[in-house]
Legacy VTK file of the C-alpha trace (Angstrom):
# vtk DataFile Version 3.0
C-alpha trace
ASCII
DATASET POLYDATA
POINTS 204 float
0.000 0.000 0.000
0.913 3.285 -0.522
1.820 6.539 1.877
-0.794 9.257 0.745
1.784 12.349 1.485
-0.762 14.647 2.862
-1.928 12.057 5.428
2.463 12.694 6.800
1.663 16.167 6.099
-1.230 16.967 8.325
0.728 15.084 10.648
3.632 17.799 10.713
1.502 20.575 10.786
0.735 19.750 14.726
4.459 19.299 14.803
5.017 23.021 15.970
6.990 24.663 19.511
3.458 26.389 19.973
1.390 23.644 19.078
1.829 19.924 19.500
0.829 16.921 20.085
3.227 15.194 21.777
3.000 13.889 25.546
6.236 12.258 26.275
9.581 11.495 24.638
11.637 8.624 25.673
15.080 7.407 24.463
18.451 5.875 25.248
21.937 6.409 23.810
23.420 3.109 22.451
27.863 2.751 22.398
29.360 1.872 19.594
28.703 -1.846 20.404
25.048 -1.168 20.235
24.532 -1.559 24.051
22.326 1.208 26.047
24.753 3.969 27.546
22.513 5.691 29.153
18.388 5.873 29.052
15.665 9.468 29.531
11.919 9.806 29.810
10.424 13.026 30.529
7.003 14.528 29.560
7.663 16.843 26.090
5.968 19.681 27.775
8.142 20.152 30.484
11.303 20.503 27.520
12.521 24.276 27.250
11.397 25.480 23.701
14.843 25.154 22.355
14.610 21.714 23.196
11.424 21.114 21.827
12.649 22.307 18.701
15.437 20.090 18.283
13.468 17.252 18.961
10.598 18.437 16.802
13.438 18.149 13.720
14.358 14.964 14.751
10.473 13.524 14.181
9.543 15.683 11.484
12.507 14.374 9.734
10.694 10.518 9.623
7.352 12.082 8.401
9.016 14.506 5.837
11.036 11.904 3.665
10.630 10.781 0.381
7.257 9.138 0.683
7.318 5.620 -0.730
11.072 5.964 -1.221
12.705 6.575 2.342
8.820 6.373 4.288
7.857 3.022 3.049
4.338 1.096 4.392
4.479 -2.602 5.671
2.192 -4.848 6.965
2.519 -7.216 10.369
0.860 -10.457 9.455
-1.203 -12.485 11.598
2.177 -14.088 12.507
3.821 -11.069 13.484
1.272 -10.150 15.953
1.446 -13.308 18.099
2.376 -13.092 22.066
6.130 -11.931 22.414
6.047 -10.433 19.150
7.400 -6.556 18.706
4.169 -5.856 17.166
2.783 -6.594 21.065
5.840 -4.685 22.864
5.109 -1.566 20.194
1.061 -1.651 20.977
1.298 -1.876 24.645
4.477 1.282 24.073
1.858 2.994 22.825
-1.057 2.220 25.124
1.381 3.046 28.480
2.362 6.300 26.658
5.987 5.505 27.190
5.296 5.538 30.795
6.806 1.862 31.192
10.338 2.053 31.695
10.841 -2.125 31.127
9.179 -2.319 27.757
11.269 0.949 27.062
14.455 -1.175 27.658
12.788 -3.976 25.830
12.559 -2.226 22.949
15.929 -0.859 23.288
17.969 -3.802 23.387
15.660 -5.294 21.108
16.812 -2.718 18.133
20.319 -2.682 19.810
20.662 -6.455 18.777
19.956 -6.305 15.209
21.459 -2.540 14.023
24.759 -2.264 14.695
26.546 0.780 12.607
29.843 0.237 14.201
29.442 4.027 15.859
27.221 5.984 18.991
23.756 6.518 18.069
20.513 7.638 19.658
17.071 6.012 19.790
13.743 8.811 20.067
10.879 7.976 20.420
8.055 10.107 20.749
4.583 9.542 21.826
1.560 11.567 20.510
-2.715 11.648 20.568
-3.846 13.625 17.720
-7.147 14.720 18.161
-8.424 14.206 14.167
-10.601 16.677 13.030
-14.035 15.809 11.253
-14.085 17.432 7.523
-16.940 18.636 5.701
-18.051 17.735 2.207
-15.343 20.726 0.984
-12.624 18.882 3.093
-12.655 22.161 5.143
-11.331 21.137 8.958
-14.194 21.665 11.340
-13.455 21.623 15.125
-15.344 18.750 16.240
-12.743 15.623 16.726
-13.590 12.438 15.048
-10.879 10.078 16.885
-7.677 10.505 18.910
-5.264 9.469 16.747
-2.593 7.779 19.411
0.972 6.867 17.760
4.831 6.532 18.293
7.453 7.990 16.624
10.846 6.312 16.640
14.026 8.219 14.926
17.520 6.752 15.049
19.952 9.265 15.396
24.230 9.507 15.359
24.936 10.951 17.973
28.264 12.725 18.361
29.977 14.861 21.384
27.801 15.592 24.590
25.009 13.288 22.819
24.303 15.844 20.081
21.953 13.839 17.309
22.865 13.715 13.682
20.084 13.355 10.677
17.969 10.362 11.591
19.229 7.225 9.604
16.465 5.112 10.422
12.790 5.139 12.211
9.272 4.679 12.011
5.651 5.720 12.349
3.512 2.970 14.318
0.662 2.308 13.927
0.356 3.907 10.018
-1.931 6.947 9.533
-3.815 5.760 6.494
-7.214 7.760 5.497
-6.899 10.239 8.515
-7.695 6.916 10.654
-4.782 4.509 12.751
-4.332 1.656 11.575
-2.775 -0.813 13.853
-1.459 -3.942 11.568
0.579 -1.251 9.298
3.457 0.754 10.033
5.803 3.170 8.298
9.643 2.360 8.123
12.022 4.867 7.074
15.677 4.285 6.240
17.913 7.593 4.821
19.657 5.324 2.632
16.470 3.451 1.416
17.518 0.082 2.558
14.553 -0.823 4.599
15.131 -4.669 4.298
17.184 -4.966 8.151
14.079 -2.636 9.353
11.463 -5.063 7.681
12.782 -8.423 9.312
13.453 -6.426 12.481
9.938 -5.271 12.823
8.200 -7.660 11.035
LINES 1 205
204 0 1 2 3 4 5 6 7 8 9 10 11 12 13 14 15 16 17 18 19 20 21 22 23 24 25 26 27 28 29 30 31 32 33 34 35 36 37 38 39 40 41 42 43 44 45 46 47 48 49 50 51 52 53 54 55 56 57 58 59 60 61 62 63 64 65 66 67 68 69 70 71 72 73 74 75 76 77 78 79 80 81 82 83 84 85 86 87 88 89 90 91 92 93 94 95 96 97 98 99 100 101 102 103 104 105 106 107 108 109 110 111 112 113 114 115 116 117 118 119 120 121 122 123 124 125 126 127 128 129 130 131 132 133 134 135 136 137 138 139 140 141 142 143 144 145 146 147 148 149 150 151 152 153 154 155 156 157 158 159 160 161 162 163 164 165 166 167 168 169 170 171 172 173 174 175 176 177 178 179 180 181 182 183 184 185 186 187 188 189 190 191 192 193 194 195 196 197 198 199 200 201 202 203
């Protein structure tokens, strides 16, 4: 299936210092060996407004790639959703609002055991409720909300120096935002280089 770019779009557009819809951020810093160096959790609100904007790059930068290139849409099969599976650590990520420090790590180590760069890197990820607005028959936005929209953001940074983050290389938007609806068995992987295959068989 195919990203419709204005679904990433409206997306972005609540993706602002003054207005967003973020509730928490989470992350760790992995070493060069890929093991966790260090973890954070802290609710986005509380971030000064220079922070906010740094780590409102960071996000925007998975929802603003080349869609269908680097932003890619893949299905979890029935398989991929059993017990243990990453497609149950992600959903109940995203129902705790990253509140859960143990899945946190779980999901850490779990990406620190299959990408290994060979240098420092950061893992974000972000947790958001959009509140969807309805649309009338000219697709002009009314206020009345139609669902809450609840989803994770993950972007895999370089980091360099005092844990400064490079361009994302990696990342994804779970669950997929298809039709201005979630949709929990889909979720968008993006890779900078366009080699999505080591995200696929991670994730899938």
């Amino acid at each position: 299936m195919q990203i419709n770019r204005e679904d990433m779009l409206e997306l972005t557009r609540r993706m602002t210092v003054a207005r967003n819809c973020f509730g928490r951020i989470a992350g760790a810093y992995m070493d060069e060996e890929s093991f966790v160096d260090g973890t954070f959790n802290t609710h986005f609100q509380k971030l000064s407004g220079a922070d906010k904007a740094k780590h409102l790059k960071l996000a925007k930068a998975v929802l603003f790639a080349d869609t269908n290139r680097a932003l890619k849409n893949y299905r979890f099969g029935p398989e991929s959703r059993r017990p243990g599976s990453i497609w149950q650590l992600l959903m109940a990520l995203r129902e705790c609002e990253l509140k859960n420090d143990a899945l946190l790590l779980s999901l850490y180590e779990y990406i620190g055991e299959r990408y290994r760069p060979g240098f420092s890197y950061g893992i974000y990820i972000f947790h958001g409720n959009y509140d969807v607005p309805l649309k009338g028959s000219d697709k002009v936005q009314q206020r009345e909300s139609e669902e809450v929209y609840n989803f994770l953001i993950c972007a895999i940074c370089p980091v360099t120096g005092d844990y400064e983050a490079g361009e994302p290389k990696a990342g994804f938007l779970f669950p997929e935002f298809r039709d201005r609806t979630g949709e929990t068995e889909g979720i968008n992987l993006f890779s900078a280089e366009e080699r999505h295959e080591w995200m696929a068989k991670m994730l899938l």
